[in-house]
C-alpha positions as CSV (number, residue, x, y, z in Angstrom):
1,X,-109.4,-48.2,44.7
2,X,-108.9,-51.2,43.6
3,X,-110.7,-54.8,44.9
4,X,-107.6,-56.7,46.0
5,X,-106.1,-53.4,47.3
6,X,-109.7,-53.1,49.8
7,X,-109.0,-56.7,50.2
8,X,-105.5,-56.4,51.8
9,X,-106.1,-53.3,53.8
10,X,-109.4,-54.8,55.4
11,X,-108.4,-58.0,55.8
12,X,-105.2,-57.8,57.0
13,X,-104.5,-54.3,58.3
14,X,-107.6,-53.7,60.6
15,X,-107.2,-56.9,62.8
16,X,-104.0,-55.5,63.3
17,X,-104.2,-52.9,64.3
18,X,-107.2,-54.0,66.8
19,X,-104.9,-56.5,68.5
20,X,-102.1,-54.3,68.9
21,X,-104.1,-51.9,70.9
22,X,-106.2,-54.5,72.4
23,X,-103.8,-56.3,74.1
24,X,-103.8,-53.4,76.8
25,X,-100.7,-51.5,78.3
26,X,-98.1,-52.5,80.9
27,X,-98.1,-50.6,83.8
28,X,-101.3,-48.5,82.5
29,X,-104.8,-49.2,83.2
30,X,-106.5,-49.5,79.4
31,X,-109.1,-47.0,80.3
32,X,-107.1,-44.4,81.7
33,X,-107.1,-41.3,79.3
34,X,-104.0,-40.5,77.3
35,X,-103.0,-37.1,74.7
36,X,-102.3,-38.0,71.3
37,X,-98.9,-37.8,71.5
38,X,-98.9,-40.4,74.5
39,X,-101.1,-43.0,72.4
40,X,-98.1,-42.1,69.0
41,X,-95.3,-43.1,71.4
42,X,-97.3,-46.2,73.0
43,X,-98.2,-47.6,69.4
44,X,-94.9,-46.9,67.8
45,X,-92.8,-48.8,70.6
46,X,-95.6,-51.9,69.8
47,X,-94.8,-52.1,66.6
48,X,-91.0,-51.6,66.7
49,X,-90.9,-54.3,69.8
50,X,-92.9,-56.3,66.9
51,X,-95.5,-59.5,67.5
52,X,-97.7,-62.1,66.5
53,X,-101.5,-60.7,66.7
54,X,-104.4,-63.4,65.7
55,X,-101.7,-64.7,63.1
56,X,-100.5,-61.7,61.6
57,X,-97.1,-60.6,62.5
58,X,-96.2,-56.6,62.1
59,X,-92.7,-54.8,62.6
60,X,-90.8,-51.6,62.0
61,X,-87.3,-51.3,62.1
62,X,-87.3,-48.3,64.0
63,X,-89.4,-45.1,64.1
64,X,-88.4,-41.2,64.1
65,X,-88.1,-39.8,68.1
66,X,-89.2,-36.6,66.8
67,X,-92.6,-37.3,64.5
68,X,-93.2,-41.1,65.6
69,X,-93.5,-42.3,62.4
70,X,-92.6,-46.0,61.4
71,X,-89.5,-47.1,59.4
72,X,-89.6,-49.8,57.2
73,X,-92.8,-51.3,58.4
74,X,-93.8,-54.9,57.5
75,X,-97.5,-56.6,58.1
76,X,-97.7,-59.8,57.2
77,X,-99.8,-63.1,58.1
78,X,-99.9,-66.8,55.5
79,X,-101.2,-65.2,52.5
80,X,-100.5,-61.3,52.8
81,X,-97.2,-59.1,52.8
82,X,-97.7,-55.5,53.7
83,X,-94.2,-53.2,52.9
84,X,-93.9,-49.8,53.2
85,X,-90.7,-47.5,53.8
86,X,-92.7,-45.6,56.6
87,X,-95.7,-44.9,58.1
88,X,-97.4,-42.0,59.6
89,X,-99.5,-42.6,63.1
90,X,-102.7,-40.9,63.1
91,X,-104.4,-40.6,66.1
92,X,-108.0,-39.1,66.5
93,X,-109.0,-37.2,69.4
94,X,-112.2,-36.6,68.3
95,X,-113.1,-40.8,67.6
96,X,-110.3,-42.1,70.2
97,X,-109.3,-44.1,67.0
98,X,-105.4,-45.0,65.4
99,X,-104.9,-45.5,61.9
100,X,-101.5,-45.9,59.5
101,X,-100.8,-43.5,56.9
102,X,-98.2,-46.0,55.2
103,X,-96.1,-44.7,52.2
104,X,-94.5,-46.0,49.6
105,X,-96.4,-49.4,49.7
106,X,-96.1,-52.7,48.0
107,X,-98.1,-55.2,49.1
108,X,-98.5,-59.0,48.0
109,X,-101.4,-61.4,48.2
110,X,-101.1,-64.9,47.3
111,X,-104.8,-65.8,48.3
112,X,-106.1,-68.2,45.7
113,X,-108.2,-66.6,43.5
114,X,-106.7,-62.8,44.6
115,X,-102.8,-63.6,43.8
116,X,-102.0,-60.0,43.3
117,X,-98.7,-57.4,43.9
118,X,-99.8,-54.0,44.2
119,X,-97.7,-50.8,44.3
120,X,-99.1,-47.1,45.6
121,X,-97.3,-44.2,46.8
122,X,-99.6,-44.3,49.9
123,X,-102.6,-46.6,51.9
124,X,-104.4,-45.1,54.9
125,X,-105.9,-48.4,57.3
126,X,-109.4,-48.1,58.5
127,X,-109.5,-46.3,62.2
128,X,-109.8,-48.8,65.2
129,X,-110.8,-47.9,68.5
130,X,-108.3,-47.0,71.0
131,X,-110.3,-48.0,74.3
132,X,-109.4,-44.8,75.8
133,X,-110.4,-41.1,75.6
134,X,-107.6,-39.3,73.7
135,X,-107.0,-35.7,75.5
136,X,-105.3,-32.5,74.5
């Protein structure tokens, strides 16, 4: 792996994906337990309805009723541009953690001193906590 493609997926994909979840759930209380399909369907409506989380903006276009997975994602924020034509939501029942599986990936980092464009077939983010117990 290289450095500037640890760089982009730590920096800008894991404080993400904390936000998204940590800004709680209308309607539910943020402890209440949930199955792993509920917390799919919950996270791929957040990202589709799109947002600005601690300066980083993240989107799909749409995402598959059937599997939940993310069409034409993009995570972005000043210096960083995360694209991938989908991505695959993977939910831990065993950690309560989320994570992306995103495939066919280019990402772009115009950091001084990193000012990179990388291509891979696929990049898995780092788990982050759901704050809730995930339940068969």
């Amino acid at each position: 792996m290289s450095r500037t493609h640890r760089a982009i997926s730590r920096a800008l994909i894991g404080s993400v994906l904390a936000g998204v979840f940590g800004a709680g759930v209308s309607g539910c209380s943020r402890s209440e337990p949930r199955t792993e399909i509920e917390a799919k369907i919950e996270f791929a409506k957040r990202i589709v309805e799109g947002g600005f989380v601690k300066m980083t903006d993240v989107t799909a276009a749409s995402y598959d009723p059937m599997t939940y997975e993310l069409i034409d994602v993009e995570i972005s924020d000043s210096d960083r541009i995360i694209r991938a034509a989908r991505a695959e939501i993977l939910v831990s029942r065993e950690m309560d953690t989320v994570s992306l599986r995103l495939i066919d990936v280019v990402a772009a980092d115009s950091t001084p001193g990193v000012e990179a464009i990388v291509s891979m077939e696929t990049m898995t983010t780092e788990p982050v906590a759901l704050g809730y117990d995930v339940i068969d």
